[in-house]
N, C-alpha and C positions, 0 to 999 in steps of 0.2 A: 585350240582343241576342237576336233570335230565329233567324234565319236567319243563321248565319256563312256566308262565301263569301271565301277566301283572296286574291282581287283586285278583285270586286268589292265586299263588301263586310265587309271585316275589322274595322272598328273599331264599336261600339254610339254611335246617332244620340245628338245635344247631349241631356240633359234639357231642356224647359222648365219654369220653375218660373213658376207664375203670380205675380202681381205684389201682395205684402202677404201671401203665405202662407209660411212657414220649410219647411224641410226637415228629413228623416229618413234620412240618407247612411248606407250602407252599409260599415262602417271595415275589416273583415274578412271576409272569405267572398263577397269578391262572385264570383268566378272561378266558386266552388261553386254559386251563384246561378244565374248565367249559364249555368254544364252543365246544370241543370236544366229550366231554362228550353227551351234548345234540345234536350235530350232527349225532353220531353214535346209542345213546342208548336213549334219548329221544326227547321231542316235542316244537314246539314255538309257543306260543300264545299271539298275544297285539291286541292293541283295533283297529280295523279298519272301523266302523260303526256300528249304532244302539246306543241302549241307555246302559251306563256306564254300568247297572245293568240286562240286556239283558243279554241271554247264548250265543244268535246270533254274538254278537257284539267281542267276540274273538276265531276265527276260530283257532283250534287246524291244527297246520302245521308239517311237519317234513322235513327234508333237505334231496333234490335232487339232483341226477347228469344226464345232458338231455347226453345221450349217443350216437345221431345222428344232433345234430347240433351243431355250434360253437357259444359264446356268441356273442348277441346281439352288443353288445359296443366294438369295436377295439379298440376305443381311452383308454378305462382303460386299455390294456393289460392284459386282462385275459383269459390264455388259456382256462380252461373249464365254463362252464353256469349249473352255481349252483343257487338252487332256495328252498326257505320254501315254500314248497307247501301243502291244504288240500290233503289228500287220492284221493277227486274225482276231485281236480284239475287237479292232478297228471295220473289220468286213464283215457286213450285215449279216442276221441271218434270214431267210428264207422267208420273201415278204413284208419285210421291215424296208425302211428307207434307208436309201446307201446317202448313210448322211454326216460320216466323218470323212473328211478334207484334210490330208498332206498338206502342213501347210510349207513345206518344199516346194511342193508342187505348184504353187502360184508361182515360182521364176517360170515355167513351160507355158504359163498362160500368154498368147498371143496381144491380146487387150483386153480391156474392161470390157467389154459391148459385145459380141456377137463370140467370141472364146468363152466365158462368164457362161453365155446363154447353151450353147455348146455344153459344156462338161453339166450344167443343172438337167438337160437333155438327158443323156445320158446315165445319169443317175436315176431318174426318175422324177426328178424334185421341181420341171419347169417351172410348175405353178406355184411354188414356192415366192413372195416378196422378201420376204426374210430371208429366205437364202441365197437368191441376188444379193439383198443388198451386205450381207455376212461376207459373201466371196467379193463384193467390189470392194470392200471396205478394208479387207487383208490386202486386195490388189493396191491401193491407195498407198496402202501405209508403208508395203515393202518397195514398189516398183516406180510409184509417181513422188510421194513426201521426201524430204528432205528435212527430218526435224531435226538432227544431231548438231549440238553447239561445240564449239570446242575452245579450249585458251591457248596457245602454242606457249612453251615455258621453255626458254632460249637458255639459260644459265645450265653451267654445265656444275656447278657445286653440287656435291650430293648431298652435303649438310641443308641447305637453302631447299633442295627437291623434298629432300623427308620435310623440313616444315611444312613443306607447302602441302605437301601430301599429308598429312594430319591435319591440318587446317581445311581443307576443301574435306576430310572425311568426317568431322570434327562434331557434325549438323546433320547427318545423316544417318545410314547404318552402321553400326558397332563396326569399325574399323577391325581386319583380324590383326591380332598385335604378332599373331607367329608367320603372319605371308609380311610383314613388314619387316618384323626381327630378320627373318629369309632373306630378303630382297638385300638390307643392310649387312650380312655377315656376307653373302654371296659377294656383295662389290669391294668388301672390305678384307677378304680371307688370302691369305700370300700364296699360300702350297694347296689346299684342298679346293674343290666345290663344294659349297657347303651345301648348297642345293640339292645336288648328288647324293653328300653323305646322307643328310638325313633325310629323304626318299627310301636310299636304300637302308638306313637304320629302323626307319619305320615298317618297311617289308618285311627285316630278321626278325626283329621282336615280335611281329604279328605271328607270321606261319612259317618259321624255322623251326627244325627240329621239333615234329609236332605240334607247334604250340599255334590257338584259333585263338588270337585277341583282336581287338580294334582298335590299337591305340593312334593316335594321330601325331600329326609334328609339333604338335601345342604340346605336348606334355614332353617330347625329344626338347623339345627346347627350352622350357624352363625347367626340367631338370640340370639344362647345360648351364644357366643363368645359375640357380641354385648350387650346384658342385662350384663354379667358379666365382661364387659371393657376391653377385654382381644383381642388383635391387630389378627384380622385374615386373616391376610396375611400369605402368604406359606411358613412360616418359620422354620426350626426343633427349635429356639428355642423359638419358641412361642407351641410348643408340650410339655410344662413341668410338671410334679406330682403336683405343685402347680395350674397352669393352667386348669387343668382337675378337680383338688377338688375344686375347685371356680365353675365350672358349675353343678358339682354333688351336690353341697352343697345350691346352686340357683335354682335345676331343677326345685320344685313345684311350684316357681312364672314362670320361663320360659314355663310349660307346660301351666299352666292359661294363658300367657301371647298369648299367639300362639292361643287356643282353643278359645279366646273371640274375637283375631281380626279375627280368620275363619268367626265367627259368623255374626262380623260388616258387611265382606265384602260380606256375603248371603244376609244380610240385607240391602244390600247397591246394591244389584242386581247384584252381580258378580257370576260364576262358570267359569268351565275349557273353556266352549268355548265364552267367552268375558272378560276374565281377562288376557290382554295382557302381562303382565309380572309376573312372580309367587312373586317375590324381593321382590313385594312391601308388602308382608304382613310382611318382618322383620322390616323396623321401622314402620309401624303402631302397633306393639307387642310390640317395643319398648315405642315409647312412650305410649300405655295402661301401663306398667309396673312403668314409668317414673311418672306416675299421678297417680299410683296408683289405679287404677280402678278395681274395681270386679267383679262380675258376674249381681250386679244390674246397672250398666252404660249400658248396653245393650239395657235397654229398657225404666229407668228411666225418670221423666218429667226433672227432674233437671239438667241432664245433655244433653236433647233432642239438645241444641244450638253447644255444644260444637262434638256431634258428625255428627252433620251438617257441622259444618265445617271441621270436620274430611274427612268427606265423599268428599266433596269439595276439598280437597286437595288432596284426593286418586286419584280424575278425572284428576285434572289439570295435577300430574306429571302424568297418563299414556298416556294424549293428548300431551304431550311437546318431539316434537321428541329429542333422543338421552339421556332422563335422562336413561331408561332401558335399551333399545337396545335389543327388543326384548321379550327373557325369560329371559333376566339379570343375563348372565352369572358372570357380577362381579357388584353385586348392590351397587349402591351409598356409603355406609355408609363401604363397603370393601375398596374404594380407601384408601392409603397414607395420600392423604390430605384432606378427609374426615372421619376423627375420630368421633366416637361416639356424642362426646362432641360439636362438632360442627351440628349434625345431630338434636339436642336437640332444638337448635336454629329456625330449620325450621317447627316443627312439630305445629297444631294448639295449642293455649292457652300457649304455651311456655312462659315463663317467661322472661327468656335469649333470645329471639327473638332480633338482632339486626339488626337496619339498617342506613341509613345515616339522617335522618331526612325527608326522601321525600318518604320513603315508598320503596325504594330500599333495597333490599341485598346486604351488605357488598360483596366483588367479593367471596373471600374466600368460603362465603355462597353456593353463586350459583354452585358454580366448586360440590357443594353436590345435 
C-alpha cells in the first residue's frame, strides 16, 4: 500500500501473481514494509473531524522530518520530530524557517555533500548544523544503509508457516489474531475469498443503508468463530482446515447475522460516536442467529417486545462498568470461561436463561 486513506482506501489492492511464476510472500515485517512504503512514496489519511462522509474530514498528510528543531517530548526519547503533515501545514509561514522536509523527497537528493548543502540553501537554514546533519542522517539511512535482516523460510506447509509466524511474533508486538485468522481462512476457503468477503462485510455494516459505525474485521470475525462454536482464543490449533470450513460453510447466516444486528443497533439509536464498545454487536449477531430471526424481526409487530428487550440489554451491559472495557478489545464471549454456550444464557427470551430462584445469575453467568 502506498497511499492509506481510512474510508477510502484502507486495505492494500489483491496481488496479482502472473500465471506459472511462484511467489516470495512476505511472513513477518510487512506492517514495517508498508510504513515505509508510505513514508517515502505515499500519503496518510484517517478521520480527524467533520462528518464520516465529508472530503474535509480526512486531510491527506504525508510524513515529515522538522530539520531545525528537536522533538517536543524528551521523555519518549526520540531523537528526531517526525510528523504526518498536510502540504500547507507543512509550508512555513511568513518569516518562520522552511524547516519541514518531505521525507520522499530525500530519493531526489543527488548526494550527501553539496545536494544536502543546496536544498539547506534554499530554505534558508545553511547555517544550520543540525539541519545538515538531520538531512545527512535520513540520507544515510534511506539511500547508503543497508540494515534489513531477513530469514528465507523454504517450506511450503502452511501449518509449519503459521507456527513460525507466532513464534517470531510471540516476543514482540501483540500479534493481530484477526489478520492472521484472515491470512488462514483466505488459504484455506474452497468457493469464497474470505478476504474479500469480510472487507466487504465490514464496509456494509459500517455505511449501508444509513448506518455511521466503525466496526472492524476483529469483531466480523469472532462473531464468525462464535456462530460456528469454534474457541477463539489465540491458539495455532484452534487455526485448523476443519475450523476455517465451518465458518466458510456458515458464512451466509454469519453475514445476515451481523448485517440485521447493524441495523437493530441504528435502530436502537447507536453510531460510531455513542456506541461505546464495538463487541457488543457480536453476541447480539449471535443471539439474532441463535433465534433465528430474519430480515422481518426488524421491524415486525410480533416480535416488537422481544427487541425491546433486546435493546435493553444492549443499554444495561454498555452502562455496567467493566463488561467491555472500553472498545472491547477482548469481548465477553472470547474469555476461557465464557463459552459461547454460556453466552446463550444471558441473551434476552433465552430459554437456557439460568438462575438461582431469586432472579439472580448463577456467578459463572455474570463473570460473562
Amino acid at each position: 500500500m502506498t497511499n492509506y486513506h481510512e474510508r477510502d482506501n484502507p486495505y492494500a489492492d489483491k496481488a496479482t501473481v502472473p500465471s506459472g511464476n511462484g511467489t516470495t510472500a512476505v511472513l513477518d515485517g510487512q506492517q514495517r514494509l508498508t510504513s515505509l512504503n508510505i513514508a517515502l512514496y505515499g500519503s496518510y489519511a484517517e478521520k480527524k473531524y467533520a462528518w464520516w462522509n465529508s472530503a474535509d474530514a480526512f486531510p491527506v498528510k504525508r510524513l515529515y522530518l522538522n530539520l531545525v528543531d528537536d522533538p517536543d517530548d524528551e521523555e519518549l526519547g526520540t531523537k528526531y520530530d517526525l510528523r504526518f503533515l498536510t502540504d500547507q501545514e507543512a509550508t512555513p509561514a511568513e518569516g518562520d524557517a522552511n524547516k519541514w522536509f518531505r521525507v520522499g523527497a530525500v530519493l531526489d537528493l543527488a548526494n550527501a555533500g553539496p545536494a544536502i548543502m543546496r536544498e539547506l540553501e534554499q530554505r534558508g537554514i545553511a547555517g544550520s548544523a543540525d539541519a545538515f546533519q538531520r538531512l545527512y542522517d535520513l540520507y544515510e539511512a534511506v539511500r547508503v544503509l543497508k540494515p534489513m535482516n531477513y530469514f528465507l523460510v523454504t517450506d511450503q506447509d502452511a501449518d509449519k508457516v503459521l507456527e513460525i509466524f507466532v513464534r517470531v511474533n510471540s516476543g514482540g508486538t501483540t500479534l493481530s489474531y484477526s489478520d492472521l485468522l484472515l491470512s488462514m481462512a483466505t488459504n484455506q476457503w474452497q468457493e469464497l475469498d474470505a478476504r474479500e468477503e469480510v472487507r466487504s462485510l465490514v464496509s456494509e455494516i459500517n455505511s449501508n443503508a444509513g448506518r455511521q459505525f466503525s466496526f472492524s474485521k476483529d469483531v466480523v470475525l469472532k462473531t464468525a468463530l462464535t456462530i460456528t462454536d469454534v474457541d477463539v482464543r489465540f491458539k495455532v490449533t484452534n487455526f485448523t482446515q476443519e475450523n476455517m470450513a465451518k465458518v466458510e460453510t456458515a458464512w451466509p447466516q454469519i453475514k445476515g447475522a451481523l448485517l440485521r444486528a447493524a441495523t437493530l443497533l441504528q435502530q436502537f439509536g447507536y453510531n460510531e460516536r455513542n456506541l461505546t464498545a464495538n463487541s457488543v454487536i457480536v453476541p447480539v449477531a449471535y443471539y439474532l442467529h441463535l433465534r433465528g430471526a430474519g430480515d422481518s424481526y426488524l421491524d415486525s409487530t410480533a416480535d416488537a417486545t422481544d427487541r425491546l428487550a433486546l435493546q435493553r440489554w444492549v443499554t444495561r451491559s454498555l452502562l455496567k462498568r467493566g463488561i467491555w472495557g472500553g472498545r472491547a478489545r477482548h469481548p465477553p464471549h472470547s474469555h476461557p470461561r465464557c463459552p459461547p454456550h454460556r453466552l446463550r444464557g444471558q441473551l434476552p427470551g433465552s430459554r437456557d436463561r439460568r438462575s438461582d430462584g431469586s432472579g439472580r445469575q448463577e456467578p459463572e453467568v455474570q463473570q460473562c
